[in-house]
C-alpha positions as a Markdown table, in Angstrom:
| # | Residue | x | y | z |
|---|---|---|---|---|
| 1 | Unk | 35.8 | 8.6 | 36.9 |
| 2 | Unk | 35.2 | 11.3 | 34.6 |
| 3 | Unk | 35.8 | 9.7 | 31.5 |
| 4 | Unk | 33.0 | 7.2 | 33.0 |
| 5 | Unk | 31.0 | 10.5 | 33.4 |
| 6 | Unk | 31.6 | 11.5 | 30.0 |
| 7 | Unk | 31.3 | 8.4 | 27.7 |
| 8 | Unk | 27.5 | 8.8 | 28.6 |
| 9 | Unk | 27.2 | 11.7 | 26.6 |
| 10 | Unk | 29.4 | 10.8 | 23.6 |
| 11 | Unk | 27.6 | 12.1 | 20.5 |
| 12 | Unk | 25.6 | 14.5 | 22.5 |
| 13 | Unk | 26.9 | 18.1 | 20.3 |
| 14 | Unk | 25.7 | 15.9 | 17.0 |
| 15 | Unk | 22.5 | 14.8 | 19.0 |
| 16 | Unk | 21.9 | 18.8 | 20.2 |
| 17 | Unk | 21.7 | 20.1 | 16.9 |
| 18 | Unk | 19.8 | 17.3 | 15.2 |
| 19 | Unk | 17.1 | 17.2 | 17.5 |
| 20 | Unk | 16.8 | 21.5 | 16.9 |
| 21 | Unk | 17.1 | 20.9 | 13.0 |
| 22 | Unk | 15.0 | 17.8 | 13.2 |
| 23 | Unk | 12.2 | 19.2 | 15.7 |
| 24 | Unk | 11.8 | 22.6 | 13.6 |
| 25 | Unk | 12.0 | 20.7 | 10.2 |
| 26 | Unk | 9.4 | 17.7 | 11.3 |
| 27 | Unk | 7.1 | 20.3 | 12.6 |
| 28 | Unk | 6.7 | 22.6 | 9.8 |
| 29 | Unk | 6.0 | 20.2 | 7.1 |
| 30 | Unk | 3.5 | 18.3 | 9.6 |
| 31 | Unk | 1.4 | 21.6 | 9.7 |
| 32 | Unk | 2.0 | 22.4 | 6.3 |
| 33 | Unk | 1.1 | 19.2 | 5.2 |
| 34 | Unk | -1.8 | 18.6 | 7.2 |
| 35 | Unk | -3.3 | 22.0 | 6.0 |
| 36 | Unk | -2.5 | 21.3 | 2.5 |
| 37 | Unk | -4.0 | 17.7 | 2.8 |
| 38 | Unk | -7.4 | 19.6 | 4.2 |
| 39 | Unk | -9.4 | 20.4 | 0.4 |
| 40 | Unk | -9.2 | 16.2 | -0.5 |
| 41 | Unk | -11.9 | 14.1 | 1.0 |
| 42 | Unk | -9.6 | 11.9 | 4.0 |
| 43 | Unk | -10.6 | 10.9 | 7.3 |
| 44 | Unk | -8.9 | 12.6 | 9.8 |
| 45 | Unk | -6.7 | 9.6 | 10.5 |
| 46 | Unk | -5.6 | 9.1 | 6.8 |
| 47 | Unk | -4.5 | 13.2 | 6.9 |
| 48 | Unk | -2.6 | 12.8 | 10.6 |
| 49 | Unk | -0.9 | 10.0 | 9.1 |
| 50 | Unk | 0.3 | 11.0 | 5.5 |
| 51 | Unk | 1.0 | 14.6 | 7.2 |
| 52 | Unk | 3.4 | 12.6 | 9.9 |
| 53 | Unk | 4.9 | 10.1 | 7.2 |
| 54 | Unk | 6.0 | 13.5 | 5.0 |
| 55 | Unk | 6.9 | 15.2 | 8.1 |
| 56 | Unk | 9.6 | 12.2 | 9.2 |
| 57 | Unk | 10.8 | 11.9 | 5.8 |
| 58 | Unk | 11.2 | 15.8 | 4.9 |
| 59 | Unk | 13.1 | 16.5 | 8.3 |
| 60 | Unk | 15.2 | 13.1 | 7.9 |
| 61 | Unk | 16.4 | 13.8 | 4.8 |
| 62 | Unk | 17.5 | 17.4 | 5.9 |
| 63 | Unk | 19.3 | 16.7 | 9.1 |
| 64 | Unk | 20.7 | 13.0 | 8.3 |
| 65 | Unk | 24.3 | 14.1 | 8.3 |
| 66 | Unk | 23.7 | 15.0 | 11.3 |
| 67 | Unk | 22.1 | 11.8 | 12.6 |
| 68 | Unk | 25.1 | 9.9 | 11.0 |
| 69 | Unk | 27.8 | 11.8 | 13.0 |
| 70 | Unk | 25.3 | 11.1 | 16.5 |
| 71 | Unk | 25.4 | 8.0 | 15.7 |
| 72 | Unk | 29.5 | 7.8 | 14.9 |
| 73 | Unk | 30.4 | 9.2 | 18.1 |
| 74 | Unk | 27.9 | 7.1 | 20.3 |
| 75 | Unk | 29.6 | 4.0 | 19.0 |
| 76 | Unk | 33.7 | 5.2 | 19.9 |
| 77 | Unk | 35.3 | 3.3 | 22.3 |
| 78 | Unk | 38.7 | 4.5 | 24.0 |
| 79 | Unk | 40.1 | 4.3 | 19.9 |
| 80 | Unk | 38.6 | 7.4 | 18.8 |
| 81 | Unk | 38.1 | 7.2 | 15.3 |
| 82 | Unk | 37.0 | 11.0 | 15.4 |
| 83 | Unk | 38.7 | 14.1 | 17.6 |
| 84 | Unk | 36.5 | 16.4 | 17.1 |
| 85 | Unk | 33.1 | 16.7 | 15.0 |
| 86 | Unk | 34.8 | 19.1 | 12.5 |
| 87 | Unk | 37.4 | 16.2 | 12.5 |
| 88 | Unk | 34.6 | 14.0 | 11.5 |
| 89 | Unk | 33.2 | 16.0 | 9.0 |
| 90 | Unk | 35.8 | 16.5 | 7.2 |
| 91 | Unk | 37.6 | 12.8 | 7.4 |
| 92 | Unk | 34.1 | 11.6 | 6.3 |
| 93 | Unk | 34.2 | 13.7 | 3.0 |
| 94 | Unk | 38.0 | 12.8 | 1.9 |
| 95 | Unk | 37.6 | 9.0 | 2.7 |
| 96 | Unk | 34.0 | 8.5 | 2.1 |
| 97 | Unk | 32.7 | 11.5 | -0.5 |
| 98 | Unk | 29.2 | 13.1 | -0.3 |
| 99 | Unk | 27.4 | 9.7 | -0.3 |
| 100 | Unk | 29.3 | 8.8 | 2.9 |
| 101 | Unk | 26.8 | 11.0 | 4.8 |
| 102 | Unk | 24.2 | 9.2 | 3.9 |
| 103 | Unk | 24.9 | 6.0 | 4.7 |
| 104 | Unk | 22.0 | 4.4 | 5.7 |
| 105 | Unk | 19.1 | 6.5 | 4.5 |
| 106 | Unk | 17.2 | 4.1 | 2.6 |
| 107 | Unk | 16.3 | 2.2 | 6.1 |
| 108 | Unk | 16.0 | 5.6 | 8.0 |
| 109 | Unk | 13.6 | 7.0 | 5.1 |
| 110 | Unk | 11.5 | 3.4 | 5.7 |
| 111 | Unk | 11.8 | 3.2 | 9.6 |
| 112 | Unk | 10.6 | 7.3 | 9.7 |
| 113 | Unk | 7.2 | 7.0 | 7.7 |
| 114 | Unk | 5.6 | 4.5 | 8.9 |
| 115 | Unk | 7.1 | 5.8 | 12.9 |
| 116 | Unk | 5.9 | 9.3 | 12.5 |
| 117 | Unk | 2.8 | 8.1 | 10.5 |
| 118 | Unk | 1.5 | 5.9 | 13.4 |
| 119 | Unk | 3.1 | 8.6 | 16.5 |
| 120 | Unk | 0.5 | 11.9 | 14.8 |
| 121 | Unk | -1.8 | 8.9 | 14.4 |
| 122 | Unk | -2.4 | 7.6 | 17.7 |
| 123 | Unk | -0.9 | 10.9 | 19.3 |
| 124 | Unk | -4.6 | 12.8 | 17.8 |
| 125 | Unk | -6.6 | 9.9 | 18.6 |
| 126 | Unk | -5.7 | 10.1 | 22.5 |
| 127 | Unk | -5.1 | 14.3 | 23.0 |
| 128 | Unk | -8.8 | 14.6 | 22.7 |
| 129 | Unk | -10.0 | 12.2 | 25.1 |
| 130 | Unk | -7.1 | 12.7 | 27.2 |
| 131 | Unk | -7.9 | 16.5 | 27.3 |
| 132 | Unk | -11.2 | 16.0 | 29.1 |
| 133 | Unk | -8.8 | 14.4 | 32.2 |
| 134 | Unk | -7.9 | 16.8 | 35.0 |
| 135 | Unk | -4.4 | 15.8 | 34.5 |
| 136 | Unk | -2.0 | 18.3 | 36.2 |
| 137 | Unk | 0.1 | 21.2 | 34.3 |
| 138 | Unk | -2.0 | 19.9 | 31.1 |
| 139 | Unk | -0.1 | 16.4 | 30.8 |
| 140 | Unk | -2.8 | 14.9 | 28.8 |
| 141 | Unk | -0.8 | 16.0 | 26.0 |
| 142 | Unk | 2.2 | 14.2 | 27.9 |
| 143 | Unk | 0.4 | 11.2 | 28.5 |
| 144 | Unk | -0.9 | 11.0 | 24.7 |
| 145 | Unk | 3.3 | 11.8 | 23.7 |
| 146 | Unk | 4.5 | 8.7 | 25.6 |
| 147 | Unk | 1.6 | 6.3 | 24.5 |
| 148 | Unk | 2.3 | 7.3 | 20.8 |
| 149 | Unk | 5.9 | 7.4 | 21.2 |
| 150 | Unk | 5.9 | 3.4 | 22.8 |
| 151 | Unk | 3.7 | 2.2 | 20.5 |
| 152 | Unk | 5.7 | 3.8 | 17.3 |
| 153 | Unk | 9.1 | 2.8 | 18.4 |
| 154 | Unk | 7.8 | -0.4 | 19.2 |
| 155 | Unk | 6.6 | -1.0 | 16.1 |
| 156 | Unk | 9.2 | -0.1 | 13.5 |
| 157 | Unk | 12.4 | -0.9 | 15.9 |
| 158 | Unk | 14.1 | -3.2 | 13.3 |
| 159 | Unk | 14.5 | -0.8 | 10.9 |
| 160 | Unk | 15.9 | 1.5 | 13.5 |
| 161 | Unk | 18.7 | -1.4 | 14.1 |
| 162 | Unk | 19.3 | -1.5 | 10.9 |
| 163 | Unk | 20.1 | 2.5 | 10.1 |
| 164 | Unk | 21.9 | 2.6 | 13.1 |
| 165 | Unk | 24.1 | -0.5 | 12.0 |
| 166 | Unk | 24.7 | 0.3 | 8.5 |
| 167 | Unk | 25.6 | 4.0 | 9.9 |
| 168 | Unk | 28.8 | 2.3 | 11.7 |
| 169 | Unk | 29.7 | 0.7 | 8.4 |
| 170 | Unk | 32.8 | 2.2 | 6.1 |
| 171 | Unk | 36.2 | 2.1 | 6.2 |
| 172 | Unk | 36.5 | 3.1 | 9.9 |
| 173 | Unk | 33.9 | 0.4 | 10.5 |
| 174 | Unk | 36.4 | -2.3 | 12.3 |
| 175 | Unk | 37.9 | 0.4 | 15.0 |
| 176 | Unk | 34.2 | 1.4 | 16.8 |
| 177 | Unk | 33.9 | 0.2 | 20.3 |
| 178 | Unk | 33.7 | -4.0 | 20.8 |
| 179 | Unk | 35.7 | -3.9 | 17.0 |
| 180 | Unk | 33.5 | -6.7 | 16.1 |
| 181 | Unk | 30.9 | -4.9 | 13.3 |
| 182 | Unk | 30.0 | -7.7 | 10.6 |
| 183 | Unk | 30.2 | -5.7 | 7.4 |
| 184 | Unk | 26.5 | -5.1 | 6.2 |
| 185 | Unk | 25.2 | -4.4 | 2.8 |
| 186 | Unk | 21.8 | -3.2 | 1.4 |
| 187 | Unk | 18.6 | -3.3 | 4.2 |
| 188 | Unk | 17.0 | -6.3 | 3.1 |
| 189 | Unk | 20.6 | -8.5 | 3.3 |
| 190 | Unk | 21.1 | -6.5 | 7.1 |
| 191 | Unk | 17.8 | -7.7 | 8.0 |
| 192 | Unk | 18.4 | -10.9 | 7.0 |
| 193 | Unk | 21.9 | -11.7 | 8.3 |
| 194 | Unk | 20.6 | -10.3 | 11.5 |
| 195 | Unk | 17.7 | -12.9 | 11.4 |
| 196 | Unk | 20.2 | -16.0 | 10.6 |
| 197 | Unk | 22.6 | -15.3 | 13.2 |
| 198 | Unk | 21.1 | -13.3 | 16.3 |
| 199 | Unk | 17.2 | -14.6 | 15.4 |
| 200 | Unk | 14.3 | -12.9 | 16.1 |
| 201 | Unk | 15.6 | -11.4 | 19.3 |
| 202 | Unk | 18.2 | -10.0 | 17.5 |
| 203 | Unk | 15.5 | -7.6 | 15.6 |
| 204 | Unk | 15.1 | -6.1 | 18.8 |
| 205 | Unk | 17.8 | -5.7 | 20.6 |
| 206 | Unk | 18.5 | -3.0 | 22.3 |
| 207 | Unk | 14.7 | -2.0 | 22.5 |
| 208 | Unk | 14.1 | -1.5 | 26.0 |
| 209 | Unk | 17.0 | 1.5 | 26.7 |
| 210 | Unk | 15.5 | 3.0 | 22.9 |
| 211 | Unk | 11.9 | 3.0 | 24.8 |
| 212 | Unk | 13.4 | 4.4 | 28.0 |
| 213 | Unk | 14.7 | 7.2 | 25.7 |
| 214 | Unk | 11.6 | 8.0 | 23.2 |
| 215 | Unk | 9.2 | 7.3 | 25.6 |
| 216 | Unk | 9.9 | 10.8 | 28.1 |
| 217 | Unk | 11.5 | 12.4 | 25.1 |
| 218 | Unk | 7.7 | 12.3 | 23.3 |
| 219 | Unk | 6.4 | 13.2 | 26.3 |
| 220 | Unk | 8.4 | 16.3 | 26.5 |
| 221 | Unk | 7.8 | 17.7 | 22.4 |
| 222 | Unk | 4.4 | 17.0 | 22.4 |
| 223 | Unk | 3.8 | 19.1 | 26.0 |
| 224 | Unk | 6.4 | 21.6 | 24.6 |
| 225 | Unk | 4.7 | 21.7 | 21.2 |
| 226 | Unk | 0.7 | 22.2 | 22.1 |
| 227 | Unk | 2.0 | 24.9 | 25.2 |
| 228 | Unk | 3.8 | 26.8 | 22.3 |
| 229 | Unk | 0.7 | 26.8 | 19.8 |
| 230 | Unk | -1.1 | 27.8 | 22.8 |
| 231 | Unk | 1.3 | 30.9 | 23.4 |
| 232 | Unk | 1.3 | 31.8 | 19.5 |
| 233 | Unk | -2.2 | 31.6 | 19.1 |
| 234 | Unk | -3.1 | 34.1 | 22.3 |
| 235 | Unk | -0.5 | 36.3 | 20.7 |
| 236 | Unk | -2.4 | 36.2 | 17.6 |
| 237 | Unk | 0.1 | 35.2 | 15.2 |
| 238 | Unk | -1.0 | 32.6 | 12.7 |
């Protein structure tokens, strides 16, 4: 029973610090970006989005070991092919080298720009209108989080398959859980062999738990992230 329990959170120490490293990266550069985007004539849209594209792509880049090793661990079955995450870490580096912890970040660098892009995108579109809503404990920013959050992971969820299946590949590749991973190589061939033997469907699979997930997990950052500007602004910090 409580290895049930537990295979529900396998990957969760990886996932922890990703999301703190990825969160604190992602919203930096947006700001930073988005201020430094303000002197050049863009519509407001054009800014949101280029300021979320470089946002994803900075904080991806900087915490994709980490995604890597989440991603590792979720897919153990009762073999484990790591112990520990140090264990991982370090069997990663002396079988795969340096490039082995990036395995995968062409696709992750193409499904994160055009994600975060669209997410700000939509995400300013809606706070505003949703703002003027007597929406309790200021959810409009919740509301706006979720909508976003659908509609980006919706859109770019194929190249989300395909990080997470050419993070799996490698010499370890054959002992994950089902031991059934077709070796993959290069996004485009991926795509493609996942087209000519799964179809169409096969794009998407998995899409409904991944919405399950982003949907209140947008929700949460973007209610977390406006009630903390609010707080920072009233203390007079800028």
């Amino acid at each position: 029973m409580l290895l049930w329990v537990q295979a529900f959170w396998k990957g969760n120490v990886p996932a922890e610090m990703l999301y703190i490293a990825y969160g604190a990266v992602q919203f930096s550069a947006y700001r930073a970006t988005n201020q430094l985007l303000q002197p050049f004539p863009f519509s407001n849209i054009v800014v949101t989005f280029l300021s979320g594209a470089s946002a994803g792509a900075a904080a991806t880049s900087l915490t994709y070991p980490l995604d890597l090793l989440r991603t590792r661990f979720a897919a153990q079955g009762p073999d484990k092919v790591y112990k520990s995450l140090r264990f991982g870490v370090v069997e990663i580096a002396r079988t795969e080298g340096f490039r082995g912890f990036f395995q995968g970040l062409g696709p992750a660098i193409g499904q994160i720009v055009p994600y975060m892009g669209l997410f700000f995108s939509v995400y300013e579109l809606l706070r505003p209108r949703l703002a003027d809503m007597s929406l309790p404990f200021g959810s409009g920013d919740a509301c706006a989080g979720i909508t976003s959050g659908v509609m980006a992971k919706s859109g770019v969820f194929p190249l989300d398959l395909i990080r997470k299946r050419l993070q799996v590949q490698g010499p370890t590749r054959a002992r994950y859980a089902g031991g059934s991973i077709p070796i993959y190589k290069g996004v485009w061939s991926t795509g493609w062999s996942i087209l000519t033997k799964e179809g169409w469907r096969g794009l998407y699979r998995g899409l409904g738990i991944s919405l399950v997930k982003s949907a209140p997990a947008s929700a949460v950052t973007m209610w977390t992230y406006e009630h903390a500007l609010k707080i920072i602004r009233h203390s007079g910090v800028q």
